[in-house]
C-alpha positions as CSV (number, residue, x, y, z in Angstrom):
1,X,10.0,-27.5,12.2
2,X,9.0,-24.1,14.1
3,X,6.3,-21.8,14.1
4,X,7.0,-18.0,13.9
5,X,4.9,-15.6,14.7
6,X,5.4,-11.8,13.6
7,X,3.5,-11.0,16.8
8,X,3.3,-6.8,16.2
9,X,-0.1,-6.7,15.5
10,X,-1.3,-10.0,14.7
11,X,-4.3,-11.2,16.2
12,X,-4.1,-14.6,15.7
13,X,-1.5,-15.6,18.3
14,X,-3.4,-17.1,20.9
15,X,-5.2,-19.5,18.1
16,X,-1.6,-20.2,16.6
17,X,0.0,-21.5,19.7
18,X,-3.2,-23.6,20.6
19,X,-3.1,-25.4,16.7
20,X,1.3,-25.8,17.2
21,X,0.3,-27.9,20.3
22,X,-2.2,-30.2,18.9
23,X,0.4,-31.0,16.3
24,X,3.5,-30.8,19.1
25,X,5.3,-28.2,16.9
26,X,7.5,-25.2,19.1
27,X,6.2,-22.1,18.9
28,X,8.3,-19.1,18.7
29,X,6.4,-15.4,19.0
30,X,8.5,-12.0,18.0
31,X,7.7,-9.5,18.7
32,X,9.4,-5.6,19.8
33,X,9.2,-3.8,22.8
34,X,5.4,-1.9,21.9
35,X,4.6,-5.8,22.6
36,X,4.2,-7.8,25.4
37,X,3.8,-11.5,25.1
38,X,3.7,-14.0,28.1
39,X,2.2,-17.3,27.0
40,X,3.7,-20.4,28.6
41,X,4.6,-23.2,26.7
42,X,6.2,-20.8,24.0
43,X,9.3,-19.0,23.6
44,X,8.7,-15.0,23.5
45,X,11.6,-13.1,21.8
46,X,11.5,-9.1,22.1
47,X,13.6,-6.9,19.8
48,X,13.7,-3.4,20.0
49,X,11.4,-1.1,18.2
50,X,12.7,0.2,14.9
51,X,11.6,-0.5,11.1
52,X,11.4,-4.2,10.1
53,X,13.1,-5.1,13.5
54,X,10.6,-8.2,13.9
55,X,11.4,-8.9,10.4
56,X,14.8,-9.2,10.1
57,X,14.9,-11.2,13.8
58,X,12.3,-13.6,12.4
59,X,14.4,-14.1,9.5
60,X,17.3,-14.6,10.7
61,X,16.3,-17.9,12.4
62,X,14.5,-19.9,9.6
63,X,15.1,-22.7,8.2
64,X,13.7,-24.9,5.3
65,X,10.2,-26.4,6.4
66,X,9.8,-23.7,9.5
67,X,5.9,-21.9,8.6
68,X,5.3,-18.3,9.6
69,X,2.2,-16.4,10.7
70,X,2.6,-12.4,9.2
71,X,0.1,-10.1,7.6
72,X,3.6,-8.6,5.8
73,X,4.0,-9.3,2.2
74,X,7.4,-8.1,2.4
75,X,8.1,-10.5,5.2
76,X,6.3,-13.2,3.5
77,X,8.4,-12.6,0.2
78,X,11.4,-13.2,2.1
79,X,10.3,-16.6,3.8
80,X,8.9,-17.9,0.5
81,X,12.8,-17.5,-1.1
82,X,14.1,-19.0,2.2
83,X,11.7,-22.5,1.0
84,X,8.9,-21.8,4.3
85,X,5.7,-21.6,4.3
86,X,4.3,-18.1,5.3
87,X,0.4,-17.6,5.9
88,X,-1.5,-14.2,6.8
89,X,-4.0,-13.9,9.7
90,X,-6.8,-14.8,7.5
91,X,-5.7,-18.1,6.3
92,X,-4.0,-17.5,2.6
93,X,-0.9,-19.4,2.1
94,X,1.5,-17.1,0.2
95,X,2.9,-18.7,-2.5
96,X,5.0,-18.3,-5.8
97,X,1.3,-17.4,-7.5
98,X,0.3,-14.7,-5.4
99,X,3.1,-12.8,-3.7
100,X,3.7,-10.9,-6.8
101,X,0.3,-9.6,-7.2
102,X,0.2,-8.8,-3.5
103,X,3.8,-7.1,-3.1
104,X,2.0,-4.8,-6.5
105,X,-0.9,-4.0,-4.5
106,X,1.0,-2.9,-1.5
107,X,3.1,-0.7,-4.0
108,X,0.3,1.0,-5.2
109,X,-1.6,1.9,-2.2
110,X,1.8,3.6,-1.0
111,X,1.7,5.7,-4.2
112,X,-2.0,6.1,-3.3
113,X,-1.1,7.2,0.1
114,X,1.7,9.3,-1.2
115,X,-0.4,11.4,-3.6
116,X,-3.0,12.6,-0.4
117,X,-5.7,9.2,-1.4
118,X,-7.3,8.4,1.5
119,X,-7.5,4.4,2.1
120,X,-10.4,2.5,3.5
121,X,-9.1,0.9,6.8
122,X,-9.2,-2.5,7.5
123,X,-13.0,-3.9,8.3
124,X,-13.6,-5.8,11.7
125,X,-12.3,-8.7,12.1
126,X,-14.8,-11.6,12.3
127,X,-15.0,-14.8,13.5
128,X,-14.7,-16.9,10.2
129,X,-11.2,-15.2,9.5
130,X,-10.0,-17.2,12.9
131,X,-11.6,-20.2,11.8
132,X,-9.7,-20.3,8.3
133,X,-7.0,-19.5,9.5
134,X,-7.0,-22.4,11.9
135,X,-8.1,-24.6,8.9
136,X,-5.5,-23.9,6.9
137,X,-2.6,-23.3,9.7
138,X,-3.8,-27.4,11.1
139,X,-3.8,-28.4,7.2
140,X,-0.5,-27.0,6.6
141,X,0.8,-28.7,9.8
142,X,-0.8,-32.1,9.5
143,X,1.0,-32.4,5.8
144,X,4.4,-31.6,7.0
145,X,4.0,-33.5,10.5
146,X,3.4,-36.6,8.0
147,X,6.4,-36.0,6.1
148,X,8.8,-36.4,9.0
């Protein structure tokens, strides 16, 4: 099992590479060249910049079992159908039950966009949102480290 991180962007790196060592699982960060990652102990893969570069990289090497860290529901849709388990920055573990809804909601705030809507931003992030995701990224890690 591997950890993969779709580093562009994601703020919960440094806390994802502390839980994978508790738990003795490799750690794998990709990222593309606006990135620079050097955290030792973990392997760093750069790609070059271009639309869903990271993406298709990450994809590429999963396998059954592996659990990724991405705030992309398109990237998440795609490791859900290769049987991983994907979780966002926040802690939610997408699943069969919610991907759908969330893939819709991205859909229509591109419309939104599209048609001149302005979109709220994204609020602060706060310290909780590490915590639960450290929560749930140890809970996922403990049940699979048991079943090996």
């Amino acid at each position: 099992m591997t950890i993969y991180i779709d580093a562009d962007g994601c703020p919960v790196v440094d806390q994802a590479i502390r839980v994978a060592g508790r738990y003795n699982v490799r750690c794998v960060i990709i990222c593309d060249t606006a990135h620079i990652y050097n955290r030792s102990g973990v392997t760093t893969i750069t790609v070059s910049k271009g639309p869903d570069s990271v993406d298709f990289a990450l994809t590429q090497r999963l396998k059954p079992g592996d659990v990724v860290i991405t705030q992309d529901y398109g990237l998440a849709a795609m490791c859900l159908a290769m049987r991983t388990t994907p979780i966002s920055q926040n802690g939610m573990i997408y699943d069969d039950r919610n991907i759908d809804a969330l893939l819709f909601q991205r859909h229509l705030s591109k419309q939104a966009r599209k048609a001149g809507e302005r979109l709220r931003g994204s609020v602060k992030r706060v310290r909780c949102q590490d915590q639960s995701f450290e929560q749930t990224l140890s809970k996922v890690l403990a049940e699979k480290v048991a079943q090996t």
